[in-house]
mmCIF entry with sequence, helices, sheets and N, C-alpha, C, O atoms, coordinates in Angstrom:
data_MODEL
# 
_entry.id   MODEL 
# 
_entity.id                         1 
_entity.type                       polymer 
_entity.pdbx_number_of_molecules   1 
# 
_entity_poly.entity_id                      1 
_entity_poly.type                           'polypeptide(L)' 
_entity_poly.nstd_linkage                   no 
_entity_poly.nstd_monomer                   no 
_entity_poly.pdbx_seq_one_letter_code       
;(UNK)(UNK)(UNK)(UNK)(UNK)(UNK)(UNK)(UNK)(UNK)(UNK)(UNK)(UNK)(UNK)(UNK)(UNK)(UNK)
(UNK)(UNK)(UNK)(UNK)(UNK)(UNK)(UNK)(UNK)(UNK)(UNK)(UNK)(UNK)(UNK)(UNK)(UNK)(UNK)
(UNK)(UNK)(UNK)(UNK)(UNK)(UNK)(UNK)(UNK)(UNK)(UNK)(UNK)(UNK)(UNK)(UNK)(UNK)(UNK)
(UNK)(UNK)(UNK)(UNK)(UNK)(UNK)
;
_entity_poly.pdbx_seq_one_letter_code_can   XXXXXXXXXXXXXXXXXXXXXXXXXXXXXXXXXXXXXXXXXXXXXXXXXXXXXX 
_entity_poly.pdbx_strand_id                 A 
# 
loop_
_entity_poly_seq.entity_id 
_entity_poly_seq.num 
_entity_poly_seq.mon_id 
_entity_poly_seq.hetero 
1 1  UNK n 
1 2  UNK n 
1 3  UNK n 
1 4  UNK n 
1 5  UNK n 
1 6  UNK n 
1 7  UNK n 
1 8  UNK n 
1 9  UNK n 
1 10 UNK n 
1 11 UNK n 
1 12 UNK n 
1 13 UNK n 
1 14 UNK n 
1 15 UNK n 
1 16 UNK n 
1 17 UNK n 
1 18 UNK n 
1 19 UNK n 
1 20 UNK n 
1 21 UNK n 
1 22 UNK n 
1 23 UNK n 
1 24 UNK n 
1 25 UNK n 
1 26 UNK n 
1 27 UNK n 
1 28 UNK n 
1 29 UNK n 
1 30 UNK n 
1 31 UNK n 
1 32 UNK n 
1 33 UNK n 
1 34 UNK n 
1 35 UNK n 
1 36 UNK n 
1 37 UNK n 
1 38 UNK n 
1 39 UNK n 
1 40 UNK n 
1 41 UNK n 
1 42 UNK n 
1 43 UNK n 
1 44 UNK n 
1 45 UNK n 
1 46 UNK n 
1 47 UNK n 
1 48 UNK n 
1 49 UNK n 
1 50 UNK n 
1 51 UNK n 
1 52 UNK n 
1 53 UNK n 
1 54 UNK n 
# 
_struct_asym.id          A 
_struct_asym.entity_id   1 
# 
loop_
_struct_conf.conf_type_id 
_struct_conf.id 
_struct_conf.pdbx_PDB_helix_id 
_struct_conf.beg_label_comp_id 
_struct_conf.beg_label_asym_id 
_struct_conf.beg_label_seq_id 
_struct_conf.pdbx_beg_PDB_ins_code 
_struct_conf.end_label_comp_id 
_struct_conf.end_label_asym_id 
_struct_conf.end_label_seq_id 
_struct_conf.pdbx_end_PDB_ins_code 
_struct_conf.beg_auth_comp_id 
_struct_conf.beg_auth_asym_id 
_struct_conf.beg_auth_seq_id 
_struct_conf.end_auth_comp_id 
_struct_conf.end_auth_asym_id 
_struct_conf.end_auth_seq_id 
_struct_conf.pdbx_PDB_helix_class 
_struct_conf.details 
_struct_conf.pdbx_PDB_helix_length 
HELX_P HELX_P1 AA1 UNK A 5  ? UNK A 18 ? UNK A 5  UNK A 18 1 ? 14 
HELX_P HELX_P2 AA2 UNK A 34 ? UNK A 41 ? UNK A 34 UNK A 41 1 ? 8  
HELX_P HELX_P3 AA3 UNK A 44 ? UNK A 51 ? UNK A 44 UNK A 51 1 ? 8  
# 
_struct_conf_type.id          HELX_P 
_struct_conf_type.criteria    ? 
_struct_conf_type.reference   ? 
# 
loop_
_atom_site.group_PDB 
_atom_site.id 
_atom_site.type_symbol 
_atom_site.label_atom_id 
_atom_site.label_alt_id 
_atom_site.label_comp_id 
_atom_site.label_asym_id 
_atom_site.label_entity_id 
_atom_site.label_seq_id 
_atom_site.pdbx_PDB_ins_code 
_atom_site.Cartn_x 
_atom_site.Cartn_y 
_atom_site.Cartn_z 
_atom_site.occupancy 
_atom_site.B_iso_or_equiv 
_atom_site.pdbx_formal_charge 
_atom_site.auth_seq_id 
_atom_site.auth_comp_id 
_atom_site.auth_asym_id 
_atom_site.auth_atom_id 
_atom_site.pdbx_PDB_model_num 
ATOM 1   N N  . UNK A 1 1  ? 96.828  -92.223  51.014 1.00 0.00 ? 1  UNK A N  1 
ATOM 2   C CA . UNK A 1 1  ? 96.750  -92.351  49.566 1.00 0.00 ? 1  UNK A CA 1 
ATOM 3   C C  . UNK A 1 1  ? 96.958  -93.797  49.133 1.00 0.00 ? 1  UNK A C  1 
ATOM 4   O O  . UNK A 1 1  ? 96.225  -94.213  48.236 1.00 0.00 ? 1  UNK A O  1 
ATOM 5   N N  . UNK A 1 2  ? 97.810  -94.562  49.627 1.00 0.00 ? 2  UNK A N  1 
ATOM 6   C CA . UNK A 1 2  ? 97.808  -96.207  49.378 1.00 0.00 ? 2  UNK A CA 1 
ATOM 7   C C  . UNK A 1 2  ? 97.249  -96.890  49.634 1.00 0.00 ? 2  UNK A C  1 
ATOM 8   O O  . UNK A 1 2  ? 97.380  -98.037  49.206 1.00 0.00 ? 2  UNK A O  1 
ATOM 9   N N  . UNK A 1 3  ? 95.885  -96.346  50.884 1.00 0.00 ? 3  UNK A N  1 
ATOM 10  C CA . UNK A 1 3  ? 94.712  -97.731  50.811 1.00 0.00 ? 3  UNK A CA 1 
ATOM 11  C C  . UNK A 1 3  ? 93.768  -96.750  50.516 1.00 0.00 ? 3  UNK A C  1 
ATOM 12  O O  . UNK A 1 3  ? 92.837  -96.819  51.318 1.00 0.00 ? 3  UNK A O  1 
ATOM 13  N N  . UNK A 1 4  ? 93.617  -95.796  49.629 1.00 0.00 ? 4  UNK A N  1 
ATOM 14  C CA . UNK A 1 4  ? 92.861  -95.057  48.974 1.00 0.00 ? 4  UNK A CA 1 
ATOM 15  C C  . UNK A 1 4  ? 92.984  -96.038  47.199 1.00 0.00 ? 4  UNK A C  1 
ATOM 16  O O  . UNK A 1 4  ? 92.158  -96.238  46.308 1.00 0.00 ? 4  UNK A O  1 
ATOM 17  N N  . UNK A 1 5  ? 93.856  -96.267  47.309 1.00 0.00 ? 5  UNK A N  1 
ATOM 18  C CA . UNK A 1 5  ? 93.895  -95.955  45.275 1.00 0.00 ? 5  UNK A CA 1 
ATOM 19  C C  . UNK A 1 5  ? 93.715  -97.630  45.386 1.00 0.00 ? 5  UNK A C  1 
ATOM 20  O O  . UNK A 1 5  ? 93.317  -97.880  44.249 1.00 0.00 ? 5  UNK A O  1 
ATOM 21  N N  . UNK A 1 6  ? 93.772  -98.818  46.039 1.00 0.00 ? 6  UNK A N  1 
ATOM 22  C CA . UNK A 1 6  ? 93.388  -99.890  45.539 1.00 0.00 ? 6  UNK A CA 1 
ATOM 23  C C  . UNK A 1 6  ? 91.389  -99.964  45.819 1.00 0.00 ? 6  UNK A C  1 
ATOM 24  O O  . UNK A 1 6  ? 90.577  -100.572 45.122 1.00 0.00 ? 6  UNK A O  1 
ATOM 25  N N  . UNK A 1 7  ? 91.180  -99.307  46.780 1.00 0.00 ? 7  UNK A N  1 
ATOM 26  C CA . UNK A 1 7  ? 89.934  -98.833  47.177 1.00 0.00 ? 7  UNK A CA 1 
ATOM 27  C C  . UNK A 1 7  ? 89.118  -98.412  45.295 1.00 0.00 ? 7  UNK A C  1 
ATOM 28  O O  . UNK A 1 7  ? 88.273  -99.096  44.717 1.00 0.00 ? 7  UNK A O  1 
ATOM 29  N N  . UNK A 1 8  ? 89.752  -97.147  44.806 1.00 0.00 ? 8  UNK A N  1 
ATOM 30  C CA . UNK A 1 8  ? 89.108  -96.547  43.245 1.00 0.00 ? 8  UNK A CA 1 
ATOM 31  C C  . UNK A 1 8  ? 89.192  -97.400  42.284 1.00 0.00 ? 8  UNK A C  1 
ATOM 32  O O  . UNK A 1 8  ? 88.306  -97.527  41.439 1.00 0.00 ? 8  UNK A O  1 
ATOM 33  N N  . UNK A 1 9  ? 90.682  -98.340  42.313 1.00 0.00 ? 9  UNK A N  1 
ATOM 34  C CA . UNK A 1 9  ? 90.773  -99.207  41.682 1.00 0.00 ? 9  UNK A CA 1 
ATOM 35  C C  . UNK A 1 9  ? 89.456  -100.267 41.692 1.00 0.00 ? 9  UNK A C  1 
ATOM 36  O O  . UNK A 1 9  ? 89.023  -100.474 40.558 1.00 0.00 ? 9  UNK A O  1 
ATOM 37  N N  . UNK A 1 10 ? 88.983  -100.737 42.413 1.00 0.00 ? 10 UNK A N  1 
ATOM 38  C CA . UNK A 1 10 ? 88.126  -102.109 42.609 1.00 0.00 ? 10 UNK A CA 1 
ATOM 39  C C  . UNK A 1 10 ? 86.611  -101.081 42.442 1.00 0.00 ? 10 UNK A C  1 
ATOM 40  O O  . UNK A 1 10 ? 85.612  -101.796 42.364 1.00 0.00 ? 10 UNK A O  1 
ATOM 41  N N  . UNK A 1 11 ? 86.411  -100.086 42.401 1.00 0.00 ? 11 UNK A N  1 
ATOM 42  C CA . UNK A 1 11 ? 84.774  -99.202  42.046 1.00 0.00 ? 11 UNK A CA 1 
ATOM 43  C C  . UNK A 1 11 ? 85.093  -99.223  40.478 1.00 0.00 ? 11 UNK A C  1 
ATOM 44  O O  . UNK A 1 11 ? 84.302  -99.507  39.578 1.00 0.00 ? 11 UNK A O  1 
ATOM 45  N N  . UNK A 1 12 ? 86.453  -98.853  40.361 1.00 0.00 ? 12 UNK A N  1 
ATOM 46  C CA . UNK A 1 12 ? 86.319  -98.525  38.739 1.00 0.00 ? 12 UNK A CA 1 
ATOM 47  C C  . UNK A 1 12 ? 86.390  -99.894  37.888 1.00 0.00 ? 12 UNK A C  1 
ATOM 48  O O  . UNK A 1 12 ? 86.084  -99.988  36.699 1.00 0.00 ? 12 UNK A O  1 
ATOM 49  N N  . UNK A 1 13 ? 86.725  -100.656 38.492 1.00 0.00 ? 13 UNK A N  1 
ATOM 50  C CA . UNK A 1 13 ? 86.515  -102.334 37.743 1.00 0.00 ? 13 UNK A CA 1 
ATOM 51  C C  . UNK A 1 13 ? 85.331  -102.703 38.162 1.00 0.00 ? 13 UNK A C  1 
ATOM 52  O O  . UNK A 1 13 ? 84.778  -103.557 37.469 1.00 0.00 ? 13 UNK A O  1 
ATOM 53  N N  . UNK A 1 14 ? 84.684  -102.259 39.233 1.00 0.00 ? 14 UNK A N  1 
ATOM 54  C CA . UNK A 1 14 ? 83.246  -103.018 39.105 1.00 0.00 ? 14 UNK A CA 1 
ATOM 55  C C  . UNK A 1 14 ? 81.969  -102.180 38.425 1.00 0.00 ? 14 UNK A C  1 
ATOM 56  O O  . UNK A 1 14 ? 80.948  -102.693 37.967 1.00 0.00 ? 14 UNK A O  1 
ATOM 57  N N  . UNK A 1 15 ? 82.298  -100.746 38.481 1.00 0.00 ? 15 UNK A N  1 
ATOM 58  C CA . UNK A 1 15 ? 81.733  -99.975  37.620 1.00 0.00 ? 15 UNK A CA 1 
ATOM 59  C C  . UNK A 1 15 ? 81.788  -100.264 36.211 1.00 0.00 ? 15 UNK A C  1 
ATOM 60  O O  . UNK A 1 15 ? 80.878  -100.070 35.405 1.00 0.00 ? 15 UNK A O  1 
ATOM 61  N N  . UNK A 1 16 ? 82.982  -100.766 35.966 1.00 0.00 ? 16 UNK A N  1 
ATOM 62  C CA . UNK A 1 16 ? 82.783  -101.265 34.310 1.00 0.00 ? 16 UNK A CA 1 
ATOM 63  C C  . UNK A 1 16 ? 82.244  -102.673 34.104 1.00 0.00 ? 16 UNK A C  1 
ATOM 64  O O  . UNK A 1 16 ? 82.034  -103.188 33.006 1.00 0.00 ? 16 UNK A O  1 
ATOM 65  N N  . UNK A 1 17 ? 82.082  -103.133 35.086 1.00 0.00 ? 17 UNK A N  1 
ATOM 66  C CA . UNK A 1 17 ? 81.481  -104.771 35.145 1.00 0.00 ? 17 UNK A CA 1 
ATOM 67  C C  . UNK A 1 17 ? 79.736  -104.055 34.204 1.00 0.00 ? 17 UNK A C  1 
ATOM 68  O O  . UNK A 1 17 ? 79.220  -104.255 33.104 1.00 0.00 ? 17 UNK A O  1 
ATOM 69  N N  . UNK A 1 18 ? 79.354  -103.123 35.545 1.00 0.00 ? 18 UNK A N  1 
ATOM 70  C CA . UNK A 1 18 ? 78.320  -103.051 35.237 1.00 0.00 ? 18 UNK A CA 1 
ATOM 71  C C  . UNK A 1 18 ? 77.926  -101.892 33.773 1.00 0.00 ? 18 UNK A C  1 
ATOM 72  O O  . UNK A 1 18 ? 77.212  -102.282 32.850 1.00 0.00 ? 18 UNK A O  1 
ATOM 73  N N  . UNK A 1 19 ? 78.383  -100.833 33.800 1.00 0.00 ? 19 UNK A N  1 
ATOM 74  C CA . UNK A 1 19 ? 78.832  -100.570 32.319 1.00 0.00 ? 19 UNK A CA 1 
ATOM 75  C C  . UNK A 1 19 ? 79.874  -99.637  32.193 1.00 0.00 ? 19 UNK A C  1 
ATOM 76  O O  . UNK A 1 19 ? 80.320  -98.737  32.906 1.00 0.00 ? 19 UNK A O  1 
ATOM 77  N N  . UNK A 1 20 ? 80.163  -100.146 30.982 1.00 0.00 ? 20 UNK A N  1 
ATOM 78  C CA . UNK A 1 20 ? 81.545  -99.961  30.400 1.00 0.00 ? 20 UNK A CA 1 
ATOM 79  C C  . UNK A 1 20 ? 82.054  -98.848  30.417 1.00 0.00 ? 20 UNK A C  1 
ATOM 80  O O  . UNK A 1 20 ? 81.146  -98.030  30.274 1.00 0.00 ? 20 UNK A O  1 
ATOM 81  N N  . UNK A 1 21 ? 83.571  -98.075  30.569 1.00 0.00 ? 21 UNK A N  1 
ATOM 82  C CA . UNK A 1 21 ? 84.143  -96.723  30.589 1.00 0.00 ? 21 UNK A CA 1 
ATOM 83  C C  . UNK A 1 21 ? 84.199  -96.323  29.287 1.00 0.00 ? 21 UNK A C  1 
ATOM 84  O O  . UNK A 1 21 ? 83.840  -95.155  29.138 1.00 0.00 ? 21 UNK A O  1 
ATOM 85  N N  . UNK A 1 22 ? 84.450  -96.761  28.525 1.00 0.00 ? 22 UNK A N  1 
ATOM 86  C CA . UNK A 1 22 ? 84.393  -96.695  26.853 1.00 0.00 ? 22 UNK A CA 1 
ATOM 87  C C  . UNK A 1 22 ? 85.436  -96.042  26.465 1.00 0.00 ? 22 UNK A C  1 
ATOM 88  O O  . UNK A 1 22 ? 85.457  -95.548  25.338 1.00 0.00 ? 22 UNK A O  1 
ATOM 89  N N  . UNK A 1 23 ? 86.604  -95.909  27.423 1.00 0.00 ? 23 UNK A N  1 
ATOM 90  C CA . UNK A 1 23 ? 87.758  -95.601  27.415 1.00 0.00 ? 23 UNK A CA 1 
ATOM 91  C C  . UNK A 1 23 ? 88.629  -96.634  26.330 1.00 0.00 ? 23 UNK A C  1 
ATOM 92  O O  . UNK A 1 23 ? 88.391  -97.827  26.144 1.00 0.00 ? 23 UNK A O  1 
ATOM 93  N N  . UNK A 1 24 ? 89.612  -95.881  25.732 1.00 0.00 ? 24 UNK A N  1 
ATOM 94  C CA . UNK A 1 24 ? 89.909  -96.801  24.104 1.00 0.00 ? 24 UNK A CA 1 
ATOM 95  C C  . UNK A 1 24 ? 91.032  -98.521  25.444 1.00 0.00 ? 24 UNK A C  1 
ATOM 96  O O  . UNK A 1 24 ? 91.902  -98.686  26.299 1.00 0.00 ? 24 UNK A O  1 
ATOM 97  N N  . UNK A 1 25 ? 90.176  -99.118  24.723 1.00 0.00 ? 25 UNK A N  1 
ATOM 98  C CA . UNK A 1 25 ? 90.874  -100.456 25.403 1.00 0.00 ? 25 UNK A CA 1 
ATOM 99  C C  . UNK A 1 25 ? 89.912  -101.059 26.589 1.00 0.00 ? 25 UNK A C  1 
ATOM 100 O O  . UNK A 1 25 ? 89.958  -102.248 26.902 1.00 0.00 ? 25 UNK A O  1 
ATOM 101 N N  . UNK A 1 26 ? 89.072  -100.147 27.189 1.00 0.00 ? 26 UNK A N  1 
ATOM 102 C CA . UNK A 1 26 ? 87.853  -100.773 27.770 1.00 0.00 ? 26 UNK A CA 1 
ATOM 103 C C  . UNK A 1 26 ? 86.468  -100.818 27.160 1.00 0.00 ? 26 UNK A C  1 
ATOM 104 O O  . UNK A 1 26 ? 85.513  -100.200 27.631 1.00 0.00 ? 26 UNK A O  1 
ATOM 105 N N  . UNK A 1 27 ? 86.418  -101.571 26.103 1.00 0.00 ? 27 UNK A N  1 
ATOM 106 C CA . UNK A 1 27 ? 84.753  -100.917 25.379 1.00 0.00 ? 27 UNK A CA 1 
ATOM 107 C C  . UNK A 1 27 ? 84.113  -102.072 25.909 1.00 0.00 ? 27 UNK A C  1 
ATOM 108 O O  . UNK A 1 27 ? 82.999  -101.947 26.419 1.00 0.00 ? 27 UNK A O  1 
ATOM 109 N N  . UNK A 1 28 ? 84.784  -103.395 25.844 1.00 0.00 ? 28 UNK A N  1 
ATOM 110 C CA . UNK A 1 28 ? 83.377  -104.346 26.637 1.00 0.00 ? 28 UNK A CA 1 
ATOM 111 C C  . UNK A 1 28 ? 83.993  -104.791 27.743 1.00 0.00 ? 28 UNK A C  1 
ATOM 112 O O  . UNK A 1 28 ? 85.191  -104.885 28.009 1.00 0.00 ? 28 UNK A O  1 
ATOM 113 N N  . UNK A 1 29 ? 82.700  -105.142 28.558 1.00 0.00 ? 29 UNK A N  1 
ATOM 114 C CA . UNK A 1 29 ? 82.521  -105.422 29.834 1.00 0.00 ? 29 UNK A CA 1 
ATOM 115 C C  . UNK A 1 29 ? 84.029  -106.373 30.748 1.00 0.00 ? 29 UNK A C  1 
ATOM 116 O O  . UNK A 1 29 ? 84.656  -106.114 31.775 1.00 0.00 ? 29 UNK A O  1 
ATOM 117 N N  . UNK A 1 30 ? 84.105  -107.404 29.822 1.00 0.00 ? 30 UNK A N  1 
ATOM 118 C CA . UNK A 1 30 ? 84.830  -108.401 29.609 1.00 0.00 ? 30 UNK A CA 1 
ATOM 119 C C  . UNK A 1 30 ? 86.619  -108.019 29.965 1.00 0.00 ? 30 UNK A C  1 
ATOM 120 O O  . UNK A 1 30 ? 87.507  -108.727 30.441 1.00 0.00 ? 30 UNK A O  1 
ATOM 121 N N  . UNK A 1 31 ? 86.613  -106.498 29.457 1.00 0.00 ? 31 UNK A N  1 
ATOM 122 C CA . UNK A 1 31 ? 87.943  -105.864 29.441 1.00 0.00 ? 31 UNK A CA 1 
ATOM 123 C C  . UNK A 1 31 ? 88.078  -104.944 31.114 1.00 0.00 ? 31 UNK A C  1 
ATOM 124 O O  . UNK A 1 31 ? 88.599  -103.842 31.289 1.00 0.00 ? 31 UNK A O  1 
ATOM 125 N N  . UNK A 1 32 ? 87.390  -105.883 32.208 1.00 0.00 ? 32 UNK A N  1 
ATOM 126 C CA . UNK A 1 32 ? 87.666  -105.158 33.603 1.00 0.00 ? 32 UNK A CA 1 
ATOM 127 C C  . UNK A 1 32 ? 88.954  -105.659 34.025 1.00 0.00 ? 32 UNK A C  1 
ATOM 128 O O  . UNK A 1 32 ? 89.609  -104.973 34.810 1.00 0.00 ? 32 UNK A O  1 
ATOM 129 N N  . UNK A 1 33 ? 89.464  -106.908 33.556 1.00 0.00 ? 33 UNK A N  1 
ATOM 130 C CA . UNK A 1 33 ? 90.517  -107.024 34.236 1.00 0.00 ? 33 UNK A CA 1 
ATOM 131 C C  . UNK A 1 33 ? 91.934  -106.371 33.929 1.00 0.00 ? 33 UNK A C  1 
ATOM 132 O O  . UNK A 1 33 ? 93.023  -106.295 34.498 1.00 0.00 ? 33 UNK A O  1 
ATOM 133 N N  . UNK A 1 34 ? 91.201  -105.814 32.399 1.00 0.00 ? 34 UNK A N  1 
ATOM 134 C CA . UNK A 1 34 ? 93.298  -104.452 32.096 1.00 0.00 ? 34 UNK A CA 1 
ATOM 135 C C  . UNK A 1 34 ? 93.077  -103.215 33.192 1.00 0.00 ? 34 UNK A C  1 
ATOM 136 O O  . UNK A 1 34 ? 93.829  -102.241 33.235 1.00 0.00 ? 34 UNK A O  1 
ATOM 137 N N  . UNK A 1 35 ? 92.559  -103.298 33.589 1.00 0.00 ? 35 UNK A N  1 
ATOM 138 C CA . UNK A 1 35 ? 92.785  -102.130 34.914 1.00 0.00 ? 35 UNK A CA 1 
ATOM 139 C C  . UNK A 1 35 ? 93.313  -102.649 36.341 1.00 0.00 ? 35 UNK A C  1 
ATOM 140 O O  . UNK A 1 35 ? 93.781  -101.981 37.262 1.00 0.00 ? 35 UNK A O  1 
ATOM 141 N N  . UNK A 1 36 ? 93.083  -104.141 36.248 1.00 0.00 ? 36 UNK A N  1 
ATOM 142 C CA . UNK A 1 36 ? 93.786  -104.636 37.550 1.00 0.00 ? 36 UNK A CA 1 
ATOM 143 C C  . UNK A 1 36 ? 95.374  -105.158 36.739 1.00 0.00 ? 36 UNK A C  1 
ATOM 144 O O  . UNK A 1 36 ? 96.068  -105.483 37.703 1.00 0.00 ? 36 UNK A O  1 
ATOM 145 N N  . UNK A 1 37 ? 95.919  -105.297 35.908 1.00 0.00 ? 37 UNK A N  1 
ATOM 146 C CA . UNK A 1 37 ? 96.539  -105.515 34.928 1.00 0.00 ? 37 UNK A CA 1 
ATOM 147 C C  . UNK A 1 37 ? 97.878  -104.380 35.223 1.00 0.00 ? 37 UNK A C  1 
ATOM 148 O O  . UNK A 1 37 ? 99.007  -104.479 35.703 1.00 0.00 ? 37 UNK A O  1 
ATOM 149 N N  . UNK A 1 38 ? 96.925  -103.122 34.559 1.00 0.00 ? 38 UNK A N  1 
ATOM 150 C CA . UNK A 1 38 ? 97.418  -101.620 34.432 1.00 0.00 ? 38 UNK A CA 1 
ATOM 151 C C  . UNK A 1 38 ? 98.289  -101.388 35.856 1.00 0.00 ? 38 UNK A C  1 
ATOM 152 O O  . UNK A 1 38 ? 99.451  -101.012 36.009 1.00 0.00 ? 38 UNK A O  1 
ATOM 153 N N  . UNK A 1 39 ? 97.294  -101.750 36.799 1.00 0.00 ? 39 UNK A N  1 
ATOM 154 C CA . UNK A 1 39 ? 97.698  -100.992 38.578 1.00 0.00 ? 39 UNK A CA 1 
ATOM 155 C C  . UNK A 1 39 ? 99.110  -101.826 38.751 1.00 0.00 ? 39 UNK A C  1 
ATOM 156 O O  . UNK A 1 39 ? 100.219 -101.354 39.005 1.00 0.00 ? 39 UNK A O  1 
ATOM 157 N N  . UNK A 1 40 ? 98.650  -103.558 38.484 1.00 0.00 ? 40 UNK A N  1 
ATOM 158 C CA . UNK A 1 40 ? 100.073 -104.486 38.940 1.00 0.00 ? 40 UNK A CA 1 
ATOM 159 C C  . UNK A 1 40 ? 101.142 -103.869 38.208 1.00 0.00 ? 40 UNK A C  1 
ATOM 160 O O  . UNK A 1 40 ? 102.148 -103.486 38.805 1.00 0.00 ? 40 UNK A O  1 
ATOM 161 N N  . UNK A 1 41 ? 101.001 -103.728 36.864 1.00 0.00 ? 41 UNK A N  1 
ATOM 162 C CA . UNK A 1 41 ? 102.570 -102.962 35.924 1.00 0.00 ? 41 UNK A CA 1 
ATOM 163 C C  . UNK A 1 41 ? 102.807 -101.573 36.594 1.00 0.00 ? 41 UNK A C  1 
ATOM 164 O O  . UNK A 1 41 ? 103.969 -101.172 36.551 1.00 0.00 ? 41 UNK A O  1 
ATOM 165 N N  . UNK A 1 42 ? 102.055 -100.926 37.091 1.00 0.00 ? 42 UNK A N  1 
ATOM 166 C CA . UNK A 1 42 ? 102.982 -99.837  37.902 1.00 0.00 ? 42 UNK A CA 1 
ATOM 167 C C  . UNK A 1 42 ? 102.871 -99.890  39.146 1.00 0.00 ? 42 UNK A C  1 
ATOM 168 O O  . UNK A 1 42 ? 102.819 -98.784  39.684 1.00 0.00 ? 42 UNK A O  1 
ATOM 169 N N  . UNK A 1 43 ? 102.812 -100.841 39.867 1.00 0.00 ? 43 UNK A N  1 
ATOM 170 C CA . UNK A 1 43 ? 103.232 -100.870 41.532 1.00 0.00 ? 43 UNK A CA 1 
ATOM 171 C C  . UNK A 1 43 ? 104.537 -101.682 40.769 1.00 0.00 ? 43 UNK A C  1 
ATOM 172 O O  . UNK A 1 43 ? 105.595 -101.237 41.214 1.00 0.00 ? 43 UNK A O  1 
ATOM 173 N N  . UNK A 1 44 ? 104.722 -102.619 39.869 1.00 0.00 ? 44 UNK A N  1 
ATOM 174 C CA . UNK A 1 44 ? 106.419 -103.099 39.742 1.00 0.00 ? 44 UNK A CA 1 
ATOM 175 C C  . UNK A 1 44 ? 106.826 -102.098 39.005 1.00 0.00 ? 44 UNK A C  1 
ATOM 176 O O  . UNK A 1 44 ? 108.013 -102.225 38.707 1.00 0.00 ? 44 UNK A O  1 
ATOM 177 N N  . UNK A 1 45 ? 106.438 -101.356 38.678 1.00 0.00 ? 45 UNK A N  1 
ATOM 178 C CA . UNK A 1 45 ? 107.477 -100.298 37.642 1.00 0.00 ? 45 UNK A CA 1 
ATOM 179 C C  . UNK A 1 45 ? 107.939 -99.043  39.148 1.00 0.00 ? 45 UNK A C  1 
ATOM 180 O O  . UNK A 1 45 ? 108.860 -98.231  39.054 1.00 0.00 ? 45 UNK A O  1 
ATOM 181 N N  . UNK A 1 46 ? 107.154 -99.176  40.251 1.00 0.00 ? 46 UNK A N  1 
ATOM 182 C CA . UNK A 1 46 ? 107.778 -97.856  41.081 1.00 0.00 ? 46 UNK A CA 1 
ATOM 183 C C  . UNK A 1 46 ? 108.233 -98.532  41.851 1.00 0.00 ? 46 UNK A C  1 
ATOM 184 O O  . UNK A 1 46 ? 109.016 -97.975  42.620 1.00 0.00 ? 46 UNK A O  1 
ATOM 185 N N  . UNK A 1 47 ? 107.937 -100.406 42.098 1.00 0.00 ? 47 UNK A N  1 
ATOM 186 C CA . UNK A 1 47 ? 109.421 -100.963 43.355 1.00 0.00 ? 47 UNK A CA 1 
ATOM 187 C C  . UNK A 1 47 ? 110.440 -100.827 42.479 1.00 0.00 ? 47 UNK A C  1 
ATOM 188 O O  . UNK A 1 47 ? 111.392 -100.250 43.005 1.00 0.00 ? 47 UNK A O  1 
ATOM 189 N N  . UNK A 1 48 ? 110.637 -101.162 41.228 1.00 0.00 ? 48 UNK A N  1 
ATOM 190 C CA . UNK A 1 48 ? 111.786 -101.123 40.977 1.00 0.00 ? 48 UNK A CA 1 
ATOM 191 C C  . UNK A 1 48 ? 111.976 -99.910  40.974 1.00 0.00 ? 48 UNK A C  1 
ATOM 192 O O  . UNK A 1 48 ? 112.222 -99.527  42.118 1.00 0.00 ? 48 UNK A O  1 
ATOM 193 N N  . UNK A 1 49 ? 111.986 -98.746  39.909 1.00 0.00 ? 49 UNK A N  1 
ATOM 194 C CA . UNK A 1 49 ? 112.459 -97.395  40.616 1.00 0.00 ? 49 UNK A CA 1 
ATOM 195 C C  . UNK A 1 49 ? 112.767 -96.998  41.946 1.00 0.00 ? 49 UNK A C  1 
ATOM 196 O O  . UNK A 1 49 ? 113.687 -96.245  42.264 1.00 0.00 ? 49 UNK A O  1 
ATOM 197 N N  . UNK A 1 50 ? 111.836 -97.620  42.812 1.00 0.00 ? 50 UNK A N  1 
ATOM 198 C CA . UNK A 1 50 ? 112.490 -96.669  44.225 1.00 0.00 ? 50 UNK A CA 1 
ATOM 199 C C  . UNK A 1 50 ? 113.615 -98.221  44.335 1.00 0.00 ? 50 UNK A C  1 
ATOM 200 O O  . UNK A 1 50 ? 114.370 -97.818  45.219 1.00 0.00 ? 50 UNK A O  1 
ATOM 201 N N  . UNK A 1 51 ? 113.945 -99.134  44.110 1.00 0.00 ? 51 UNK A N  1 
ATOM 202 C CA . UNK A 1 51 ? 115.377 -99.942  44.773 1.00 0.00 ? 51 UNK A CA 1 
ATOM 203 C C  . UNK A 1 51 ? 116.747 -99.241  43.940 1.00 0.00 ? 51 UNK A C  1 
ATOM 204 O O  . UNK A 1 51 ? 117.906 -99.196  44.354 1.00 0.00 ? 51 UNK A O  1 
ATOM 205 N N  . UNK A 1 52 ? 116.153 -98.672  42.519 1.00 0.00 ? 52 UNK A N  1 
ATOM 206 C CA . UNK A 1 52 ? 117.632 -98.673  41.697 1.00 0.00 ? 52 UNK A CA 1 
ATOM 207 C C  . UNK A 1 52 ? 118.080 -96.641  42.489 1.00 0.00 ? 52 UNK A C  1 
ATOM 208 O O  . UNK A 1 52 ? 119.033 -95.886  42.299 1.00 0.00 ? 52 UNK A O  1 
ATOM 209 N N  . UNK A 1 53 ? 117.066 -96.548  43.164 1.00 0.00 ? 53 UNK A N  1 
ATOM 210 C CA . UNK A 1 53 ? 117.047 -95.062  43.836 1.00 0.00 ? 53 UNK A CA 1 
ATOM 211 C C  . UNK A 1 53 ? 116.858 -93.705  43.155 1.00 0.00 ? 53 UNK A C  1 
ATOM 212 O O  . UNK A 1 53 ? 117.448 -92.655  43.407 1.00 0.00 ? 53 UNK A O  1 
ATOM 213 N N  . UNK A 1 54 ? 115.767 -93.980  42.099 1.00 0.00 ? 54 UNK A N  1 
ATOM 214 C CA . UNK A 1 54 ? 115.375 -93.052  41.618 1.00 0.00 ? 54 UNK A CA 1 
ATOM 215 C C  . UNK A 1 54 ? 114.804 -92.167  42.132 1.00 0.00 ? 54 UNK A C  1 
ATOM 216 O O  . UNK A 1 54 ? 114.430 -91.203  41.464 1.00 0.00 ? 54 UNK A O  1 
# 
């Protein structure tokens, strides 16, 4: 599952290169990089959870 989801990650940013998800916050092309954005804020939002031992 962890070299699966950076794998969907990089189809679904280049899929919107070529057209857009029209998902609210991706309407133009231009907006591929809040999904590489999105992934970095929760790989640090679950190291920190798993150190404080959630």
């Amino acid at each position: 599952m962890t070299k699966i989801l950076p794998l969907v990650l990089i189809l679904m940013m280049a899929l919107h290169i070529m057209k857009p998800l029209g998902w609210p916050g991706l309407k133009k092309r231009g907006d591929f990089w809040k999904i590489a954005a999105g992934a970095i804020l929760a790989m640090f939002a679950l190291v920190l959870l798993g150190h404080a031992g959630y």
